[in-house]
C-alpha positions as CSV (number, residue, x, y, z in Angstrom):
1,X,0.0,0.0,0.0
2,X,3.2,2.4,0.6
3,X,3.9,2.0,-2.9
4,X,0.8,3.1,-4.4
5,X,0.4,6.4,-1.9
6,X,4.1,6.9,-2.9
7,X,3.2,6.7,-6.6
8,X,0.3,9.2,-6.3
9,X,1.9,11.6,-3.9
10,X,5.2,11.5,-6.9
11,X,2.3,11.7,-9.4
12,X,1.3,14.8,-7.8
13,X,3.8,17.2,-7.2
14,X,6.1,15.8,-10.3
15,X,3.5,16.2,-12.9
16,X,-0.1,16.9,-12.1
17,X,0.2,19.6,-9.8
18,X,2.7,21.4,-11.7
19,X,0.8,20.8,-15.3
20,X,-2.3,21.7,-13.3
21,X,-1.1,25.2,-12.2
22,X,2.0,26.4,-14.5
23,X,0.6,24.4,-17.3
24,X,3.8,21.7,-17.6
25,X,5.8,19.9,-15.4
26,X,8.8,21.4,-13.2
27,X,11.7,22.6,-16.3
28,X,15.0,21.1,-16.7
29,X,17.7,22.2,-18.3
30,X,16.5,25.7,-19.8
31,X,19.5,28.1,-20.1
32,X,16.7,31.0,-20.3
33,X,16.2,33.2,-17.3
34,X,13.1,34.7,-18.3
35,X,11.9,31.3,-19.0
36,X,12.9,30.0,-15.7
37,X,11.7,32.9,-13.8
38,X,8.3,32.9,-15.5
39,X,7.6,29.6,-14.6
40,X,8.5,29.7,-10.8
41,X,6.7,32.4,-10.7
42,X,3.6,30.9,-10.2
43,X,3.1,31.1,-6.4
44,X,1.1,28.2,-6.2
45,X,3.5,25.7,-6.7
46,X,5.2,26.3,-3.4
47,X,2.4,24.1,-1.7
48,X,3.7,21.1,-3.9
49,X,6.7,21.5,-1.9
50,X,4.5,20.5,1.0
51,X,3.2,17.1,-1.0
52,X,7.1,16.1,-1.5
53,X,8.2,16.3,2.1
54,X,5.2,13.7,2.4
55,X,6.9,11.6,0.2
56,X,9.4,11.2,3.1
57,X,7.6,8.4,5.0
58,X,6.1,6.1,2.2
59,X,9.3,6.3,0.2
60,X,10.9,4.3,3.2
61,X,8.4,2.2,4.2
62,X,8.1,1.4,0.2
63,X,11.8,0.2,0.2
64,X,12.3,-1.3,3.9
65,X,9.4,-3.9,3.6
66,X,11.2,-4.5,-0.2
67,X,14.2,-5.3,1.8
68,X,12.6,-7.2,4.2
69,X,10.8,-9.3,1.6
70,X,14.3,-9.8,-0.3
71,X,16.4,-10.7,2.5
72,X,16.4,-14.2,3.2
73,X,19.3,-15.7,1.4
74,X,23.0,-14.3,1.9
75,X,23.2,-12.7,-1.3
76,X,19.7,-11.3,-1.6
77,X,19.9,-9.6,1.6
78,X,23.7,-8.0,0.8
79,X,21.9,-6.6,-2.5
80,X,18.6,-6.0,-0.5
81,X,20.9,-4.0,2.1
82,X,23.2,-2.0,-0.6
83,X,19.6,-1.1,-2.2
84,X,18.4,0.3,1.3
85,X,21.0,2.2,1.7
86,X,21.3,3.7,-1.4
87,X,17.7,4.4,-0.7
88,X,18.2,6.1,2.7
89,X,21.1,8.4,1.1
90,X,18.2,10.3,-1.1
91,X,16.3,11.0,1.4
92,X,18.2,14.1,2.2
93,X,18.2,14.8,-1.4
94,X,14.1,14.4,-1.5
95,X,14.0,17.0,1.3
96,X,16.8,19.6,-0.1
97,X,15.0,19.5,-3.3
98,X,11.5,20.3,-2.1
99,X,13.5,23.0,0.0
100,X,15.1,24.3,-2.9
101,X,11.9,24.3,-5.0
102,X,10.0,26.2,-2.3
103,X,13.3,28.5,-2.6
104,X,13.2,29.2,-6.2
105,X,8.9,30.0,-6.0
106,X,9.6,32.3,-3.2
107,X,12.1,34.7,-5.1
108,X,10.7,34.3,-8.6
109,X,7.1,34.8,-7.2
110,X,8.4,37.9,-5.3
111,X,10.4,39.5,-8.6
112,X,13.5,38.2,-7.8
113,X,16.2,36.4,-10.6
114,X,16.0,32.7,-9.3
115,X,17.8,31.3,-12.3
116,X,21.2,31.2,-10.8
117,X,19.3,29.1,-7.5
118,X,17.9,27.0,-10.6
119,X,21.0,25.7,-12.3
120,X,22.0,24.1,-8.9
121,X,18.6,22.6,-8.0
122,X,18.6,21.2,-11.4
123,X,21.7,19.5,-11.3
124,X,20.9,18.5,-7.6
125,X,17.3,16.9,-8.3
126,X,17.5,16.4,-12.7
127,X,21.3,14.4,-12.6
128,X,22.3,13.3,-8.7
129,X,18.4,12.1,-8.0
130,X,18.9,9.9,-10.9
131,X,22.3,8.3,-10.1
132,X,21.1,6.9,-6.6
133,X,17.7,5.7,-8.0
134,X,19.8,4.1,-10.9
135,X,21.9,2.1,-7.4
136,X,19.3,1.3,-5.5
137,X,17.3,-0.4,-8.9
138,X,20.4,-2.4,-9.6
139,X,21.1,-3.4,-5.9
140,X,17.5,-4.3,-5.9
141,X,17.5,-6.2,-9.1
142,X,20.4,-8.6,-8.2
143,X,18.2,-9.5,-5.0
144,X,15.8,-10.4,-6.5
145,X,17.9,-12.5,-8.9
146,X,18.6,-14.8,-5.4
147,X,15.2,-14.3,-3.9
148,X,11.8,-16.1,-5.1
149,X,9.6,-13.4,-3.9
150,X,9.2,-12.1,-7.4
151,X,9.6,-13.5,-11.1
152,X,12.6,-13.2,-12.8
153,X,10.5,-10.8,-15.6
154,X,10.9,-8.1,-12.5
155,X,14.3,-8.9,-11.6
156,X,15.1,-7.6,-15.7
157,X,12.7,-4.8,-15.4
158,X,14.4,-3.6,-12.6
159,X,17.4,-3.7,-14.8
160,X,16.4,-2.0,-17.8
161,X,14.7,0.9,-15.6
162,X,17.9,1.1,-13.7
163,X,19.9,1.5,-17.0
164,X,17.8,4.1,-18.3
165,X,17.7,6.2,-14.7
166,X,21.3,6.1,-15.1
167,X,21.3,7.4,-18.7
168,X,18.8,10.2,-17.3
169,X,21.9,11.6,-15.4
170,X,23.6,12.7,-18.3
171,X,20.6,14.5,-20.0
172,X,21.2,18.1,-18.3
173,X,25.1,17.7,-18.6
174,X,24.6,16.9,-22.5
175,X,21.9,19.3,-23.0
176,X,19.1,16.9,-24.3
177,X,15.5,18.3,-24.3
178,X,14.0,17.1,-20.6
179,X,11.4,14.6,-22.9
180,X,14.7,12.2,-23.2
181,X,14.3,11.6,-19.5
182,X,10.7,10.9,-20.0
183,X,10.9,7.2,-20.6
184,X,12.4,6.2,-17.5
185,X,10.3,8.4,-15.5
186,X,7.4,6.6,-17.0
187,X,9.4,3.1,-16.6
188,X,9.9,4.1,-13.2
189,X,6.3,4.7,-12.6
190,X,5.1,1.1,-13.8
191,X,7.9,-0.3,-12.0
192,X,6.8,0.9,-8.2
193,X,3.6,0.1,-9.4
194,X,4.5,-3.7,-10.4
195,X,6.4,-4.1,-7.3
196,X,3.4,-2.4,-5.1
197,X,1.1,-5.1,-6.3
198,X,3.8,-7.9,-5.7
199,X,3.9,-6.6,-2.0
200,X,0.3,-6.5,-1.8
201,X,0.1,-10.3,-3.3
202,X,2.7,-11.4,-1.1
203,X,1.6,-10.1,2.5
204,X,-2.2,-11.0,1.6
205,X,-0.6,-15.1,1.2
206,X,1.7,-14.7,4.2
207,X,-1.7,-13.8,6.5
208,X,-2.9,-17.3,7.6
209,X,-6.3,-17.9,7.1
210,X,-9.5,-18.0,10.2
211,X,-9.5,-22.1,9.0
212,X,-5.6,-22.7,9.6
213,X,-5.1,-20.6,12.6
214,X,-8.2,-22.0,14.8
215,X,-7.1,-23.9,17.6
């Protein structure tokens, strides 16, 4: 159930709220000032800030019941473990972006140049977000390779969105339109939703039924 209030909270602020009340999703990777300033102006956005601190708590409930699920066998739960901690070292980065977000609404809302504050939150949350998720899929992957809590089909797809959050790193340092990172967002997306099901299956089958447990 963390997964899928995780996905919609992400859903949220990443996309709907932003398309919803600037009319697109946060920018990346605009070298435009007035572009940059335009768009954080909208005051509004600042309470999506708000909706990503809240990510805080599902995000690691999400990923320690993962862990938990993947760590019976010695390999499984070294890759389980890497993958947790991989995931606990974003969680500074979740809240310093949000901060930084709230940052950049409150000077360009105000009339203030916010595009020098921009080109560091954009290579803080658009590239280094993307190289921790890109560890933590991999880590996660090769425990599930040792673990039969999940098929093997989700073991690859952890793989192939892990290789493509990895190539996302690079698309603000190479100056490629912000659409090239759209496929793994949307990978990424089906993924914690794939998973969230798994988890759901899982824990339902582990709860012994009123039959089995009577005395």
């Amino acid at each position: 159930m963390s997964g899928l209030v995780l996905l919609t909270l992400v859903l949220t602020y990443q996309a709907i709220g932003p398309s919803l009340i600037a009319g697109a999703p946060w920018p990346s990777g605009s070298s435009d000032p007035s572009v940059v300033n335009s768009y954080f102006g909208h005051g509004a956005l600042g309470s999506l800030v708000l909706v990503q601190f809240m990510t805080v708590p599902p995000f690691l409930l999400f990923f320690f019941s993962l862990r938990e699920r993947l760590s019976g066998g010695g390999r499984a739960r070294f890759w389980s473990t890497l993958g947790l901690m991989f995931v606990g070292a974003e969680v500074p980065l979740i809240l310093g972006g949000a901060a930084l977000q709230g940052a950049l609404v409150s000077i360009a809302s105000r009339g203030g140049d916010a595009f020098p504050l921009y080109r560091f939150w954009d290579l803080y949350w658009n590239s280094a977000a993307y190289l921790l998720e890109a560890s933590f899929l991999f880590a996660f992957a090769f425990a599930m390779t040792h673990s039969a809590s999940f098929p093997r089909w989700v073991a690859r797809l952890s793989l192939v969105v892990g290789g493509l959050l990895g190539f996302n790193v690079f698309v603000v340092w190479t100056g490629l339109p912000p659409t090239a990172a759209l496929p793994a967002n949307l990978l990424f997306a089906v993924w914690f939703l794939t998973v969230s099901i798994g988890q759901l299956r899982l824990s339902r089958s582990d709860v012994p039924s009123a039959h089995t447990s009577a005395p």
